[in-house]
N, C-alpha and C positions, 0 to 999 in steps of 0.2 A: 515359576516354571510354566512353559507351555505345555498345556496337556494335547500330544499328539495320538490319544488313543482313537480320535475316530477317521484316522487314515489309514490305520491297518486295520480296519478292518474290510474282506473279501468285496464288495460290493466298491467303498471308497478307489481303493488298489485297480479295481479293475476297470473303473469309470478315468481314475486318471492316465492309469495306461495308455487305456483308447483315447483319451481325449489328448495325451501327447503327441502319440503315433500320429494324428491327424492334424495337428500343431504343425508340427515337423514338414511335416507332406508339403503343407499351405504355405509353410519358411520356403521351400527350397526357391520360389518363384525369388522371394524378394533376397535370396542368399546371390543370385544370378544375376538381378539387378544391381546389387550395392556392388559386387564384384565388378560389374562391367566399369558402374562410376568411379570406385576407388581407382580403377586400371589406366584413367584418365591422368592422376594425379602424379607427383614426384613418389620417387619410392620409399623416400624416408615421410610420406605424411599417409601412406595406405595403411598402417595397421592401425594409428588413430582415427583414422575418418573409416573405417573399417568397424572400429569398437563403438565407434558414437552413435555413425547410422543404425548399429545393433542395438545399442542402449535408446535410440527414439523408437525402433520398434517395440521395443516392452514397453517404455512410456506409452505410446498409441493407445496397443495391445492397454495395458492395464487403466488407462485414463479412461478409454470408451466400456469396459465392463463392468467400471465403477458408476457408470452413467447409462447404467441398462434401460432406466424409464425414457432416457431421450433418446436410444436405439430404436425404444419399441414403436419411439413416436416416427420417427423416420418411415417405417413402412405405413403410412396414411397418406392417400395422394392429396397430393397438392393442388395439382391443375390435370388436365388432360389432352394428347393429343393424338387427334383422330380417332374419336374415344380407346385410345389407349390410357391406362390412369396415369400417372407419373409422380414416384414419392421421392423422398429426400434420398433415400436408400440408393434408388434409379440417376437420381442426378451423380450421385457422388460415384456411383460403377461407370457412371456412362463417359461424364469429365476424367475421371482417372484410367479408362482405358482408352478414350485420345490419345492422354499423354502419354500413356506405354507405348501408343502406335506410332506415338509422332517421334519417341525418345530413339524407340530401339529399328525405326528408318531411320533417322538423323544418323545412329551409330553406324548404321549399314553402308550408306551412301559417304563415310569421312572410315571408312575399311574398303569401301574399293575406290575412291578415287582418291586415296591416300592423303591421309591429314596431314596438313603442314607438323613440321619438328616446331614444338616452342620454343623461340630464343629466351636466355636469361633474363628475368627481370624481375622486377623490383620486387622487396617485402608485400607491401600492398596490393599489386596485382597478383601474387601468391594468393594471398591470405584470401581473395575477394572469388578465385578459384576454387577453392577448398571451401570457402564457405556457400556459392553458387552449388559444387556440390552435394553438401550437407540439405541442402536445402528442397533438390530434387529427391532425395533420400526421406526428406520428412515427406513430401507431397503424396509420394509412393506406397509409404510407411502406411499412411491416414486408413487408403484403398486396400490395401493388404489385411490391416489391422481390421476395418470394416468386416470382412469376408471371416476373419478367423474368429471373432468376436461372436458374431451369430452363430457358426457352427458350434461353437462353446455354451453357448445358451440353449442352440437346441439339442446338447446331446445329455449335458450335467444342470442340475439343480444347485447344488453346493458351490456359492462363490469362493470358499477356499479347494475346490480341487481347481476350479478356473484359473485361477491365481496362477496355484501350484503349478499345471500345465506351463502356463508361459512363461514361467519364469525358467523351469526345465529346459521350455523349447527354446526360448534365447540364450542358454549355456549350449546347446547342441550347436547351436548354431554358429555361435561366436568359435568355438571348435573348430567347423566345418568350413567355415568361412573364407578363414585364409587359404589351405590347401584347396578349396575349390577355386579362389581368385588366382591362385598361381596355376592351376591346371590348365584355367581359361584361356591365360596371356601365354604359356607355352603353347599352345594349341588353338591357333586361327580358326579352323574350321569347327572347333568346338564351340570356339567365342560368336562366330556366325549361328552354329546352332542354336546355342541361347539367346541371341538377337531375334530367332525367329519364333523361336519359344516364347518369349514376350511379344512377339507380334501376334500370336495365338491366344495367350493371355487376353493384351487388350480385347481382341474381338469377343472375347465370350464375356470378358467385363460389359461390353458394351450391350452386346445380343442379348445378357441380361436385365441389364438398366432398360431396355427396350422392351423384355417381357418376352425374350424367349428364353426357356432354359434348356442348357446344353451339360448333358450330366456329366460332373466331373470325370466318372469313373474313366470314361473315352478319354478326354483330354491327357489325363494322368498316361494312360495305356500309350496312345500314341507318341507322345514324349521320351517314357520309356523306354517305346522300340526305337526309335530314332538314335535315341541315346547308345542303346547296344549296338546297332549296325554303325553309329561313328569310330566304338569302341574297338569292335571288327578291324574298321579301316583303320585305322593309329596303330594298330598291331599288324597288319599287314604291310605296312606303309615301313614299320619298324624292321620289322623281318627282310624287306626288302632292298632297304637301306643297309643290313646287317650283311648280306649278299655281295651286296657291289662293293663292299669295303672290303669284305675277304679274296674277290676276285683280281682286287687290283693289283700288280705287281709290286713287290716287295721294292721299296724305295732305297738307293745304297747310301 
């Protein structure tokens, strides 16, 4: 039997608390991202490629906390430039929020000059989509994974409340997941929101990797508001829609 007496007690409970709450927080980015990829796909292959890209986030998540002494080594620079130091930590924010920048343009610019409709074809070129997928999803994962790793180290001592957090946080997620991927694709101007949400992401990935820090609390804050004043307009936009349907003449 597992002896789980040293999670209840008050000190454990409250460290993994906080340290899921902040878990969670750090998901929602990459909740937005897998959402937008899976929304690429047929609709019968989005809750597996859905559940996988969540299950390589815990792999990530747990592969990099099990390998705390080659995190620690990441933060030793490597080289310099313009005596700026530059460590391994910096390369891998700075390359992985490119590719937030360059993904969540690419989305932007095939959402307004409209993607071609895919014609039918073959197994193979399926399979080779869904896997091209999966594959931006681990890339993502790595970057994501990086970020939430360290805060987990610097907030808890205990590699099983660490554990414990992500594995929580990848059940909230895998939850959340879906209905946020269906909220996105009903709602365009949402899906542009978190296109641009990720285009914010990247930059502060990168302004970090570069040595500037931009404290998360802002970034979270402004997202937020953003978020509520869309949620405003969806409800206005509702309301409005609800209007012109009751004014219109009864049909015989």
């Amino acid at each position: 039997m597992f002896d789980l007496a040293w999670l209840f007690t008050p000190d454990a409970l409250i460290a993994l608390a906080t340290l899921t709450a902040l878990e969670v927080v750090l998901g929602i980015d990459n909740i937005i991202f897998i959402s937008i990829l899976v929304g690429r796909l047929p609709p019968h292959q989005r809750d597996i490629a859905r559940r996988l890209g969540l299950g390589l986030a815990m792999l990530s998540r747990l592969g990099l906390l099990f390998a705390l002494a080659w995190i620690m080594q990441l933060t030793t620079p490597l080289f310099s430039v313009l005596e700026q130091p530059v460590s391994g930590r910096d390369l891998i924010l700075i390359l992985g929020g490119l590719f937030l920048l360059w993904k969540a343009t690419h989305e932007i610019h095939g959402s307004l000059e409209g993607a071609q409709t895919p014609s039918p074809v073959a197994g193979n070129a399926a399979r080779a989509a869904f896997g091209a997928v999966l594959v931006q999803v681990a890339i993502i994962d790595i970057v994501f994974s990086l970020d939430s790793v360290i805060t987990a180290v610097g907030l808890v001592d205990d590699i099983r409340i660490m554990v414990l957090a992500i594995v929580i946080t990848v059940a909230v997620m895998l939850l959340a997941a879906k209905p946020v991927g269906e909220f996105v694709d009903r709602h365009p101007t949402i899906k542009m929101l978190a296109l641009s949400f990720l285009i914010l992401v990247g930059t502060v990935l990168v302004a970090e990797g570069l040595g500037f820090h931009i404290p998360k609390g802002y970034v979270y804050f402004a997202m937020a508001f953003s978020v509520a004043v869309e949620m405003l307009n969806i409800r206005l936009r509702a309301r409005q829609q609800q209007a012109v349907q009751l004014r219109k003449p009864d049909q015989p």
